[in-house]
MISEVEX-53395 format. One record per residue (C-alpha): residue number from 1; chain; z, x, y. Coordinates in Angstrom, 2 decimals. Example, Ala and Ser with C-alpha at 12.3 -4.5 7.8 and 13.67 -1.06 7.14 Angstrom:
BEGIN
    k  c        Z        X        Y
    1  A     7.80    12.30    -4.50
    2  A     7.14    13.67    -1.06
END
This chain:
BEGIN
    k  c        Z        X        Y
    1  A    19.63   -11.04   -13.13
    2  A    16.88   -13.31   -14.93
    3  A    13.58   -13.34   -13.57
    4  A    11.03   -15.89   -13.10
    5  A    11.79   -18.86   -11.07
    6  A    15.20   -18.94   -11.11
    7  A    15.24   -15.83    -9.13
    8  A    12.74   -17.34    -6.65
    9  A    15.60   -18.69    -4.21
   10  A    16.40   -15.26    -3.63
   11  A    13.83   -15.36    -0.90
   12  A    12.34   -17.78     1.59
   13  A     8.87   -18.57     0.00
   14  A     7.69   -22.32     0.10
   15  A     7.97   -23.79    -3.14
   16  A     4.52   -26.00    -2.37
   17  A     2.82   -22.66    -2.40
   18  A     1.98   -20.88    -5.42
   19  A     2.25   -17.31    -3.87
   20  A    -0.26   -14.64    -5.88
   21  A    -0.57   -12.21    -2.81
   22  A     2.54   -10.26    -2.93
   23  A     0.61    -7.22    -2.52
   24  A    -0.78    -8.04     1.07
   25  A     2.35    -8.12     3.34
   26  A     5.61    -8.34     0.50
   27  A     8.08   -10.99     0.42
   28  A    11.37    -9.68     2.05
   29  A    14.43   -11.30    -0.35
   30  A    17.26   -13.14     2.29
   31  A    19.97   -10.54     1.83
   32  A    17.59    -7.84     3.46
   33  A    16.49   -10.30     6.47
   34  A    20.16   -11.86     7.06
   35  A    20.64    -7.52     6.63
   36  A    18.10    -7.05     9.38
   37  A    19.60    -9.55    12.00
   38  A    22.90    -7.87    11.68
   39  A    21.46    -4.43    12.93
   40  A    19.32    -6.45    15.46
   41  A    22.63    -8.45    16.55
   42  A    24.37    -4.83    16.84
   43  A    21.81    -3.79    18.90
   44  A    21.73    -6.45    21.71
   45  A    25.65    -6.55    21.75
   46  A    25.66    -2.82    23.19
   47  A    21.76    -1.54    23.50
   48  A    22.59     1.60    25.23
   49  A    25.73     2.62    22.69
   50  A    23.70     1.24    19.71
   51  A    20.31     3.90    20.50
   52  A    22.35     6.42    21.92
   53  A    25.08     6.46    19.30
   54  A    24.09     4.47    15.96
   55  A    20.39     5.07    16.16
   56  A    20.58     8.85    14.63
   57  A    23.23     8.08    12.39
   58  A    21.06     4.78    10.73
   59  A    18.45     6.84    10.86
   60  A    19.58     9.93     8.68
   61  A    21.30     6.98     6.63
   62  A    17.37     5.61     5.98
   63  A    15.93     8.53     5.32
   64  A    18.19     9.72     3.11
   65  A    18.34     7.02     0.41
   66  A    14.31     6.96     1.06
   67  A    13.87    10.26     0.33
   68  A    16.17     9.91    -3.18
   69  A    14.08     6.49    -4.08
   70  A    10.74     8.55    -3.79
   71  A    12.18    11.97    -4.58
   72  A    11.47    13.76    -1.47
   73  A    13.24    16.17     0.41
   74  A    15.01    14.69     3.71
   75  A    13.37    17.24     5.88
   76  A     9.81    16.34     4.72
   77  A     9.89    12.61     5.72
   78  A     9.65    10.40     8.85
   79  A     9.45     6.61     9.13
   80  A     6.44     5.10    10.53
   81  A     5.53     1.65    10.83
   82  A     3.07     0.88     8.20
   83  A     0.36     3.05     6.16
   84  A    -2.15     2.46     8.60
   85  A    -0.59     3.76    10.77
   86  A     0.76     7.13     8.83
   87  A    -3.00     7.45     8.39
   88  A    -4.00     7.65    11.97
   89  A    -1.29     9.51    12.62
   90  A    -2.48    12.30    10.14
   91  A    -6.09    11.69    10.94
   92  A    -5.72    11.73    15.02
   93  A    -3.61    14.92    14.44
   94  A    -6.34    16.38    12.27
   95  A    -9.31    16.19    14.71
   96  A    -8.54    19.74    15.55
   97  A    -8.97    20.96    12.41
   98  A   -12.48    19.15    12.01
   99  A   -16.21    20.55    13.09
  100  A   -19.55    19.11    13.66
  101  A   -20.84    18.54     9.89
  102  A   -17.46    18.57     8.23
  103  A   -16.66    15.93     6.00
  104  A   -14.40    13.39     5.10
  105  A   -14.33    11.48     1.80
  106  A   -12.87     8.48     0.01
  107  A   -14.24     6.29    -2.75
  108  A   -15.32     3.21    -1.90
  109  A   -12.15     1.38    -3.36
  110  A   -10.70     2.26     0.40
  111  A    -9.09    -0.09     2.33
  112  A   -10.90    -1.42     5.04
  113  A    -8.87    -0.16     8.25
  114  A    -8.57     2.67     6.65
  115  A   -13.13     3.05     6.60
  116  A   -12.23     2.15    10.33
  117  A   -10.60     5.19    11.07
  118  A   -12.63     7.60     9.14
  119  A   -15.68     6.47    11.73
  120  A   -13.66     6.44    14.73
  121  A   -12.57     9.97    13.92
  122  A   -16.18    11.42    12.78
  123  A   -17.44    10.02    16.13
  124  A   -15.01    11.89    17.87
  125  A   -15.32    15.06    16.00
  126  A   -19.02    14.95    14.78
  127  A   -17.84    15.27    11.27
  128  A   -18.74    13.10     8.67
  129  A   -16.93     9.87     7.65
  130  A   -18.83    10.08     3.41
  131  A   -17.67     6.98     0.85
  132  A   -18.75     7.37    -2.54
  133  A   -18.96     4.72    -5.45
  134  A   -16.87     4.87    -8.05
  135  A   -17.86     1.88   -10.26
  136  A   -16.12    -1.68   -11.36
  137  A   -15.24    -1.51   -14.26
  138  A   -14.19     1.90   -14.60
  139  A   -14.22     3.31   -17.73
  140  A   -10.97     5.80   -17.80
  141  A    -9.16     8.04   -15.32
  142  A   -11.55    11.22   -16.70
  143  A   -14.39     9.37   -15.44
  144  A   -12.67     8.98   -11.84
  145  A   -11.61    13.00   -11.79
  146  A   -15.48    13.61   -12.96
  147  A   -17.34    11.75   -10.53
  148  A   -15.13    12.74    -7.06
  149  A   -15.08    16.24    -8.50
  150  A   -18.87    16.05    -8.51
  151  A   -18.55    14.88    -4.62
  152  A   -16.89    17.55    -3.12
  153  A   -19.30    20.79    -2.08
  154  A   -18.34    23.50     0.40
  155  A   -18.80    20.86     3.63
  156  A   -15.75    18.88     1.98
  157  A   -13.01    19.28     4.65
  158  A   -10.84    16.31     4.25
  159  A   -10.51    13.42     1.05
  160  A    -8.71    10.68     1.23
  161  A    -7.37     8.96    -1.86
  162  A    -6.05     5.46    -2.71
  163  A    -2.73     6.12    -4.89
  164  A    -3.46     2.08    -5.74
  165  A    -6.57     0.85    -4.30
  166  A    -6.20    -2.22    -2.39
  167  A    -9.48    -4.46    -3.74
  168  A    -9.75    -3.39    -7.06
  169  A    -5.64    -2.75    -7.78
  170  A    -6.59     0.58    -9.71
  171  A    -4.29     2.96   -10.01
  172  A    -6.22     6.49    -9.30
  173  A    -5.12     9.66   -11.31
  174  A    -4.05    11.25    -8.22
  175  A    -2.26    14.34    -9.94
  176  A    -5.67    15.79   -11.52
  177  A    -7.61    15.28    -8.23
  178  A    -5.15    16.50    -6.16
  179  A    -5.15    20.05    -8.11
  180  A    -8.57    20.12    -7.97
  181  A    -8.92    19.99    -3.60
  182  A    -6.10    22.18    -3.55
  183  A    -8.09    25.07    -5.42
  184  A   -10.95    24.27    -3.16
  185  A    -8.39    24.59     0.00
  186  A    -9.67    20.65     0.69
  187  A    -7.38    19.08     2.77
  188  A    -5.37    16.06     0.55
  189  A    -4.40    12.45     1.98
  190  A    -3.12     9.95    -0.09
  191  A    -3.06     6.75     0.82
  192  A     0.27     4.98    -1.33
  193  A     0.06     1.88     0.53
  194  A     1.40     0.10    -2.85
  195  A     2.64     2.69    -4.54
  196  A     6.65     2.89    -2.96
  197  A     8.64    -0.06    -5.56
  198  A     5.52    -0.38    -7.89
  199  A     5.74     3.61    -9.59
  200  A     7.84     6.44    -9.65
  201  A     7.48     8.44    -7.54
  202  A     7.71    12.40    -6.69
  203  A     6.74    13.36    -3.93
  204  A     7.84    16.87    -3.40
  205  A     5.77    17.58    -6.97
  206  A     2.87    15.89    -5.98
  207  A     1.12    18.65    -4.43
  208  A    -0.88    16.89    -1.46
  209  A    -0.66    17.48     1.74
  210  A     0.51    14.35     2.83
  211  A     1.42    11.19     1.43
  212  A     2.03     7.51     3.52
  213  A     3.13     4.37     2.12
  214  A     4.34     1.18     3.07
  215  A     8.32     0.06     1.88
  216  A     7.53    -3.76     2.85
  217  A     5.37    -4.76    -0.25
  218  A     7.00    -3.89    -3.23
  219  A    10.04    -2.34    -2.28
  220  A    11.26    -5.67    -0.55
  221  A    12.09    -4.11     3.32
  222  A    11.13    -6.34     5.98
  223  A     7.41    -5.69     7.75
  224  A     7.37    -2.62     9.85
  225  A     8.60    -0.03     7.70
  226  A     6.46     2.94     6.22
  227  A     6.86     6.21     5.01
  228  A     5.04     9.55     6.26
  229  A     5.58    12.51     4.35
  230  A     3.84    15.57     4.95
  231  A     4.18    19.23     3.31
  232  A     5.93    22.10     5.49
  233  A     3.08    23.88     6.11
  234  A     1.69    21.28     8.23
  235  A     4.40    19.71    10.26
  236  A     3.86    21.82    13.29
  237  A     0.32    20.30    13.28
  238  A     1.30    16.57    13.08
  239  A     2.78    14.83    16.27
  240  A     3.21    10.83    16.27
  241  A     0.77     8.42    17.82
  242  A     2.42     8.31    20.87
  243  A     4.14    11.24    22.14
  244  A     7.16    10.70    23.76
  245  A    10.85    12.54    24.99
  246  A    10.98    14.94    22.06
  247  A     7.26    16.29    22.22
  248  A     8.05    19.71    21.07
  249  A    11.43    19.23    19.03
  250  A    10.50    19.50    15.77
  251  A     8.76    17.50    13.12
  252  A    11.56    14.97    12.52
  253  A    13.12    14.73    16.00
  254  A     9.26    13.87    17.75
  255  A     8.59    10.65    14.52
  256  A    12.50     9.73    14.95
  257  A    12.13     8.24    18.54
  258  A     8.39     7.33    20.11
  259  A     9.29     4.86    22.84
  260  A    11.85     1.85    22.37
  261  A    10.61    -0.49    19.29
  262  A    12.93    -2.58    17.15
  263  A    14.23     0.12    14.28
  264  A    16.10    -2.97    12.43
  265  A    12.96    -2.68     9.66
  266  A    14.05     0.75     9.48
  267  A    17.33     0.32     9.17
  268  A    17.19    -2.71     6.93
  269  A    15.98     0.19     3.91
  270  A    19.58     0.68     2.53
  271  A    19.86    -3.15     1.63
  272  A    16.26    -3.43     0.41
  273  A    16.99    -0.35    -1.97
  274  A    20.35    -1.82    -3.12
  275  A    18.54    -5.19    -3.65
  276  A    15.82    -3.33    -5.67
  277  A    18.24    -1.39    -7.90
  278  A    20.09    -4.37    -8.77
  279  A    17.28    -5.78   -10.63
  280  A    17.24    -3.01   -12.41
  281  A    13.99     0.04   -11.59
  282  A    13.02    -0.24   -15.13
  283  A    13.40    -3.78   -15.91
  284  A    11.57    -5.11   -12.68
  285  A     8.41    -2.91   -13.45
  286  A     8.03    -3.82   -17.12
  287  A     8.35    -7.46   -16.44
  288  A     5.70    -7.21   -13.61
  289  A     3.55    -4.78   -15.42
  290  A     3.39    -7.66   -18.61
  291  A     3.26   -10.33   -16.35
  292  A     0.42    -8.91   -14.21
  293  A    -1.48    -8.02   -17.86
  294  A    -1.23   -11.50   -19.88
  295  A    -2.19   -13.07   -16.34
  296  A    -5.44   -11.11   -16.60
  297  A    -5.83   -11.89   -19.82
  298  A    -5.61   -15.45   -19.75
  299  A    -7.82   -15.80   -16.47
  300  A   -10.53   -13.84   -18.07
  301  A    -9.96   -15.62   -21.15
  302  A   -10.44   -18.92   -19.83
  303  A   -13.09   -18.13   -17.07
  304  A   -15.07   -16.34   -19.49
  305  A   -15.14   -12.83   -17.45
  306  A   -14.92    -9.23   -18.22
  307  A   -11.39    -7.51   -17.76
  308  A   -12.40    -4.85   -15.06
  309  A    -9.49    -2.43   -15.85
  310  A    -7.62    -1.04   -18.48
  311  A    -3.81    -2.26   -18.33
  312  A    -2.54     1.41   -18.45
  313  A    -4.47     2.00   -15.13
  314  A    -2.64    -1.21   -13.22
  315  A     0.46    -1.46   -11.85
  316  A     1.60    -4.91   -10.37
  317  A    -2.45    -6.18    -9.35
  318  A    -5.21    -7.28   -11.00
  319  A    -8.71    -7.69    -9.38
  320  A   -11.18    -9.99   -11.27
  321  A   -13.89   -10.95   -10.58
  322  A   -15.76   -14.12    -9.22
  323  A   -17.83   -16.03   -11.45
  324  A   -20.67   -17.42    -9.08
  325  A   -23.07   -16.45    -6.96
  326  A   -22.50   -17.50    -3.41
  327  A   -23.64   -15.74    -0.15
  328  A   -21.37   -12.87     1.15
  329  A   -21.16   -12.11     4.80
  330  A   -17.80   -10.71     6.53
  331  A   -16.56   -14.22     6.35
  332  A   -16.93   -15.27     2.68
  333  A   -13.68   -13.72     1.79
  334  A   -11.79   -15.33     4.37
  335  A   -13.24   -18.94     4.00
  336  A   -11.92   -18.62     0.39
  337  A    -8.55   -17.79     0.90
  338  A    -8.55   -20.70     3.65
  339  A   -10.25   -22.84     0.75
  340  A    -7.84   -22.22    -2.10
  341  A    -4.61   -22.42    -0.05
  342  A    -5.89   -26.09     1.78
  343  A    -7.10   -27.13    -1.71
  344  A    -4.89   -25.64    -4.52
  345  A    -1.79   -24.54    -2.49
  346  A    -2.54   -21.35    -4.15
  347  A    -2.41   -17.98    -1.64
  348  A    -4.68   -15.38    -2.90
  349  A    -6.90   -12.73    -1.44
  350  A   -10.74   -12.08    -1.99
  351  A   -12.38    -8.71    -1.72
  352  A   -15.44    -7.79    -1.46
  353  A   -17.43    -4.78    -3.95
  354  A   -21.10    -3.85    -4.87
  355  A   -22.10    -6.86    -3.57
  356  A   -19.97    -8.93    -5.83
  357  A   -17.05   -11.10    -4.57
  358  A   -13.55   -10.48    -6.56
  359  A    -9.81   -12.17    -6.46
  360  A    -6.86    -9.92    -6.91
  361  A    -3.74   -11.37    -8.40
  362  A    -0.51   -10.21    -7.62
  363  A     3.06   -10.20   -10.08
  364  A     6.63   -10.13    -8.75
  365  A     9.64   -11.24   -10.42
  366  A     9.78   -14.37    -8.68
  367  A     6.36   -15.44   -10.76
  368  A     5.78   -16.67   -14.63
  369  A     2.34   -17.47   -16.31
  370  A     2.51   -21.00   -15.38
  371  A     1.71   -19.51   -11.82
  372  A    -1.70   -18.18   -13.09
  373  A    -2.31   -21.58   -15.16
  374  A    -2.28   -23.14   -11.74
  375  A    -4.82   -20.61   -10.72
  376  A    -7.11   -20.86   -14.23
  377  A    -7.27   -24.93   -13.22
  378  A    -7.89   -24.09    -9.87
  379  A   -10.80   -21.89   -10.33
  380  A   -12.39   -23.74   -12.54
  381  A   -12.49   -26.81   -10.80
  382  A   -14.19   -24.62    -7.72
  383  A   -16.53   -23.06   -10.13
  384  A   -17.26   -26.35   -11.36
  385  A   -17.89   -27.69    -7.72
  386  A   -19.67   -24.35    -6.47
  387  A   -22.36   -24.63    -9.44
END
């Protein structure tokens, strides 16, 4: 299959829109949606048959060609509906293990919601919610391991990681770090919110404790589907969000049913995995990996800026950053994506870092360079307005 626009009718994007922001929410392709309304038209023909009978058996289906595409073991995983939520889930299930003065730490590359929770738990527990920087630019992965190594001390209960960071797009050297808080008997979440569809994943080699991450960005299932794994020794700790019939059951049995929800997301993951492999694992990341690299390239070219990143250490993302100085408050970033899309047609996310405002840019195989030449005209014609 040839990438680029040709592909692009493959899903229902606008064509006004130059779409950059694959990485906030995905694009779901039509096969997996018209996919999706099949299950949800199976459903509402016979609800009670359909959860009583072909709920379990679409279920095991998921899981099992999830667990293959990630290389996990079946028993290890549940579906959830997003990262955030496999987060909380971990987190609220954790407070138990937390004490007045313990602590729990993340760079500050974390994603927002995820900050959220870290307070809302400390305040419950009396622990300690701790970011640390890590700067931008970062020199090389070493320089990660060195400086979170240097964080932890014998307080360090919990850290939480970014496999890819959501502002910056950096792909943390989650391996190293992981050994590390292992030896020190540190508790290990790792936040893959990008990582399912963008690398290759193992999880059963990993080594953390547990490990969420959303299938609806690059792995093409529609919104509302998310995996939770977690490592035997702790599944008698976890229990879902909301507990419901099969409190008690058994790790699997409590995720697989929390109250009726709409599981077509769920059960839409054996056409978004067949839609996947037929572009081909290996020929879908290196065209988005060189895409997502001479897209930097040119922007900082033409705009003048510093790359931020190494290309080894990105995947599909790219943040750069924002050539002017203009106020930031917790609506700057907003008011520019509104800006760029009413102006430019252009969708594309701002972030905020260090006081410094940056863009991430996003590759899929639906996009070609012209795409960021758009953007290069674009942003200079705001620079040239903003100055």
């Amino acid at each position: 299959m040839e990438f680029g626009y040709k592909i692009k009718n493959e899903w229902l994007l606008d064509d006004e829109v130059t779409f950059l922001n694959h990485g906030s929410f995905g694009a779901t392709p039509l096969k997996v949606l018209q996919a999706k309304e099949e299950i949800e038209r199976r459903l509402e023909r016979e609800p009670l048959s359909f959860f009583a009978d072909e709920f379990p058996v679409l279920l095991k289906e998921s899981i099992s060609r999830l667990a293959k595409f990630v290389n996990a073991n079946e028993e290890n995983l549940v579906l959830v509906e997003n990262a955030t939520t496999g987060i909380n889930t971990i987190l609220r299930s954790l407070e138990k293990e937390l004490k007045p003065g313990d602590e729990i730490i993340t760079p500050n590359h974390v994603y927002p919601g995820i900050r959220n929770t870290m307070k809302f738990i400390a305040e419950r527990t009396g622990a300690k919610a701790i970011e640390f920087d890590i700067p931008f630019p970062v020199i090389d992965n070493d320089k990660i391991v060195e400086i979170i190594t240097q964080q932890i001390n014998s307080k360090t209960k919990i850290i939480i990681l970014d496999h890819i960071a959501s502002p910056t797009a950096l792909i943390f050297p989650i391996e190293g770090i992981i050994r590390i808080c292992k030896s020190k008997g540190i508790i290990t979440i790792i936040d893959g919110a990008h990582a399912p569809g963008m690398l290759e994943l193992n999880l059963e080699s990993l080594g953390a404790d547990f490990y969420t991450g959303n299938c609806h960005k690059w792995m093409f299932t529609p919104k509302g589907c998310a995996l939770l794994w977690v490592s035997k020794e702790w599944q008698n700790r976890i229990n879902p969000l909301a507990i419901s019939l099969f409190h008690g059951n058994g790790f699997q049995e409590e995720f697989a049913w929390t109250g009726t929800k709409n599981p077509s997301p769920w059960f839409s993951l054996s056409p978004a995995i067949d839609f996947y492999n037929s572009l081909g694992f290996e020929k879908l990341r290196e065209y988005n990996h060189k895409l997502i690299c001479d897209a930097t390239d040119l922007i900082c070219r033409e705009l003048n800026v510093t790359e931020h990143a190494k290309y080894d250490m990105l995947g599909f993302m790219s943040s750069i950053e924002l050539p002017i100085k203009i106020t930031i408050d917790e609506k700057t970033t907003m008011e520019l994506r509104n800006h760029f899309m009413k102006e430019y047609r252009i969708e594309l996310p701002f972030h905020t870092l260090n006081n410094k405002v940056f863009f991430r840019i996003s590759a899929q195989v639906y996009n070609e360079i012209d795409d960021y030449k758009r953007l290069v005209s674009a942003l200079k014609d705001f620079i040239s307005k903003i100055k």
